[in-house]
C-alpha positions, 0 to 999 in steps of 0.5 A: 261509638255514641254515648247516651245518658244514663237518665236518658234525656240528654242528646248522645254525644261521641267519646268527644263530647262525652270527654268533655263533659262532666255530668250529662245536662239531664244530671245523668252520666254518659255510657257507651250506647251498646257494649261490644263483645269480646269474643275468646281469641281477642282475650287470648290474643290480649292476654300477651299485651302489657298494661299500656298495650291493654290501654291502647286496645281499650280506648281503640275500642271504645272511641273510634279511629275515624275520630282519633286515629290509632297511631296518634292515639297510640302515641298519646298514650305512651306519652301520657305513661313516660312519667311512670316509674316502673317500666311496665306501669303497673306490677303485679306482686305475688306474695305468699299464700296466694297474695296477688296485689296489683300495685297501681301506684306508680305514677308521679302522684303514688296514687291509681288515679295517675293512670287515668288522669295522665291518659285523659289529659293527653285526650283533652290536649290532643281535641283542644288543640285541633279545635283551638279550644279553652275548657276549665276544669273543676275537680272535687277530691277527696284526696288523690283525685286533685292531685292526679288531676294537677299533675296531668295538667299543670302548664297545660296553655289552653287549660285551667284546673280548680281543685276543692279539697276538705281541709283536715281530711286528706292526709299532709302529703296529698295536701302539699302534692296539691297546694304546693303546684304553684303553675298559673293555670292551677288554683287550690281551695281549701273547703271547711267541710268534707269531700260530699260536702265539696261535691255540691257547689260543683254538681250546682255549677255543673246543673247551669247548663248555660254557664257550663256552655258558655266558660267551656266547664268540664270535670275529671272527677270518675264521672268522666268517662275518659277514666273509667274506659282506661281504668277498665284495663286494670281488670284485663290486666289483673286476669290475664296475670292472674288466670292459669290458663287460657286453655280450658274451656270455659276461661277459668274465672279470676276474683278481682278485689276493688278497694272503693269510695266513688265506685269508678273501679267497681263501674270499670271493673263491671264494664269489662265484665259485661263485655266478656271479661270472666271475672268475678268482682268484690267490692271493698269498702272502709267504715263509709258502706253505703256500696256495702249496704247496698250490695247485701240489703239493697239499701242505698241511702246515706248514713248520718255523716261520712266518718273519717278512716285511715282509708281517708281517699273512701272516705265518701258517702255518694259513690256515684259511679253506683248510677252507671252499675244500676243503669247496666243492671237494670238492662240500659233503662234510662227511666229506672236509672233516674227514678231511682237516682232522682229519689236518692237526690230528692231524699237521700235514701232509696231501696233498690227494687228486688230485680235490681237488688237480686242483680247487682248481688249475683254480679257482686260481692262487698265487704265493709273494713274497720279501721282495726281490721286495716292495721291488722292487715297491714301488721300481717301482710308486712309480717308475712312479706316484708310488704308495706300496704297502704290502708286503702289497699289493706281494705282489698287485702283484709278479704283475702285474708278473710277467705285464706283462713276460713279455708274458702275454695282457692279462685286465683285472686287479685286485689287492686291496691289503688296508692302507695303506703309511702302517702299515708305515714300516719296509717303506717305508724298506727298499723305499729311499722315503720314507714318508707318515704321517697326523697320526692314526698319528703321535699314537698314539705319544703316546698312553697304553697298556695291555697285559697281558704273556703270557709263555713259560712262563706257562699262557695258556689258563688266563690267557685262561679266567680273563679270560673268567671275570672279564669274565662275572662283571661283567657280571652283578653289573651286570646284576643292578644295573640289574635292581634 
């Protein structure tokens, strides 16, 4: 399968290439170059598969066995979930008064993005060591991106990681599950400044084409492909859980809520329904709503400053998986998609022309969450279930909440819950309950940390060149070493 830029000037690259890259070289994002279709008797032979088996299938699809056969594909990725604590990865609970929640939080780190990241870091192994190949790996995070990305990385020989997190805005536990990796080939910056704010040093290092070819760079922030195509497989699994029957014709739809902020679950989600999926998706958002706002008036630009929430992971203004959903809407018009994107980037506001914007209203629903109404859902899920939420998942819960008591037509409804409540203690006591934490987290306080300081002021991207610079040069003095 070829991929091709979603701003359409970069030449199309295979799942390799795409892998391997972070922005396409012309500032767009890599999308397969046609979708395939699922007809109904593959969804109904799915719909027996577990989780892993639906990641399995997914990938299959969408790299190709004459590039990554399907038995060493197959075992890539069971390796990439042997870490994960539950047995079937992700567990569906069923609660009361039609309360589905998908809990995606079972991996090393408690958050989604150990999904993802523990499969792509298996891909990147796997290519790495056929071509006897080094990249360097730069991630922004916003709070569970960087430590996802660590732990599928960390002693990794052919790879280094450099995480940039904000200082002061991810919660204590995200920090320590970073800072606290002390593996040489690991290096934490703590940047004085906001997770969009981060974002920028890196999309300029990434801009430099030259120098992103020559120190083999590369990101696992959702702009990879590699996370979107695994995460895809949480949507499958959500219906094929969700849905009464297979039986009926059409197939019934399932209404699958997406707690977001760079909006790489609502891109999968809205892939997996263009290729045949019947469900019906809703965007959920904290009190950063630029999706929100996008999705009812066709508003996409940013607000004066990202405000800080108890959903802190959503915390983010620029959810850039936005440009793959305009690219797929606009009918794969690669001179749409970076005339709008290039505006946005240019002036930082862009309203969406009314084809578009009447599109992405029919294909999606958004709701925008206060801080209030999260407690709130937090306090009544745990009341009525004895079930803690994170605040990211009672973001996604507060709608259902929402149509339950407004009495609204029952369509089965999943709501995706991206990271366990044992991560933010701080939400949990605001919500006024107790909150539960595994013996692992509490270690993390104890542990040694490590963590470089990029303060206002200093040059940061030429602090993170001079890092990438640094790590290349190590890497071929011990290359060269082992050569002789």
């Amino acid at each position: 399968m070829w991929y091709v830029s979603t701003r359409g000037v970069a030449p199309r690259v295979n799942f390799e290439g795409a892998l391997f890259s972070g922005y396409a070289p012309d500032g767009g994002l890599f999308m397969p170059e046609e979708l395939p279709q699922l007809d109904r008797e593959t969804l109904c032979q799915w719909s027996t598969l577990s989780y892993p088996g639906l990641v399995k299938e997914l990938c299959a699809l969408f790299i190709g066995s004459e590039l990554l056969p399907k038995d060493e594909l197959n075992d890539l990725i069971d390796r990439a979930f042997s870490r994960f604590r539950h047995r079937e990865v992700v567990h569906l609970s069923r609660l009361r008064n039609g309360l589905n929640v998908l809990e995606l939080w079972h991996g090393v780190t408690y958050a989604f993005k150990d999904l993802s990241l523990s499969c792509t870091a298996q891909f990147l192994q796997y290519f790495l060591e056929k071509r006897e190949k080094h990249v360097t790996v730069v991630v922004g995070t916003s709070g569970d991106t960087g430590s996802a990305a660590i732990e599928s990385v960390q002693g990794a020989k052919n790879m280094d990681i450099i995480v940039l997190l904000p200082k002061g805005h991810c919660t204590k536990i995200q920090e320590l599950q970073m800072t606290t990796v002390l593996k040489q080939n690991v290096h934490v910056f703590g940047v004085e400044g906001n997770s969009d704010e981060l974002d920028e040093p890196i999309k300029t290092v990434f801009a430099d084409v030259a120098f992103v070819k020559k120190h083999n760079l590369m990101s696992l922030n959702s702009i990879n492909w590699s996370r979107v195509l695994v995460q895809m497989a949480h949507h499958f699994f959500a219906y094929f859980q969700c849905t009464p029957s297979l039986d009926t014709h059409p197939l019934p739809l399932v209404e699958v809520v997406v707690p977001t902020g760079a909006a790489g679950n609502l891109a999968a989600g809205y892939i997996a329904q263009k290729i045949g999926l019947p469900i019906r998706l809703v965007v959920a958002v904290n009190r950063n709503d630029i999706i929100h706002r996008t999705v009812q008036q066709g508003d996409f630009s940013l607000s004066e400053a990202v405000k800080s929430t108890l959903a802190s992971a959503m915390d983010i203004q620029v959810p850039y998986n936005m440009e793959r959903v305009f690219w797929l809407l606009s009918g794969s018009d690669s001179q749409v998609t970076r005339a709008l994107m290039e505006q946005f980037e240019r002036t930082q506001s862009v309203n969406l022309p009314k084809e578009l914007h009447s599109k992405l209203s029919e294909a999606v629903t958004s709701v925008s969450v206060s801080d209030e109404a999260i407690t709130q859902t937090m306090g009544r899920c745990w009341d009525e279930n004895q079930y803690l939420l994170c605040p990211h998942s009672a973001v996604a819960v507060n709608y259902h909440y929402q149509q339950i008591d407004r009495q609204q037509p029952s369509t089965p409804r999943c709501c995706l819950a991206p990271a366990s409540a044992a991560k933010f203690p701080e939400a949990v006591l605001a919500a006024g309950l107790t909150p539960e934490t595994p013996a692992e987290i509490v270690a993390l306080e104890h542990k040694e940390t490590r963590c470089t300081l990029m303060r206002r002021g200093d040059n940061w991207m030429l602090m993170l060149r001079d890092t990438i610079e640094d790590l290349s040069q190590r890497w071929r003095s011990h290359a060269l070493n082992t050569s002789q």
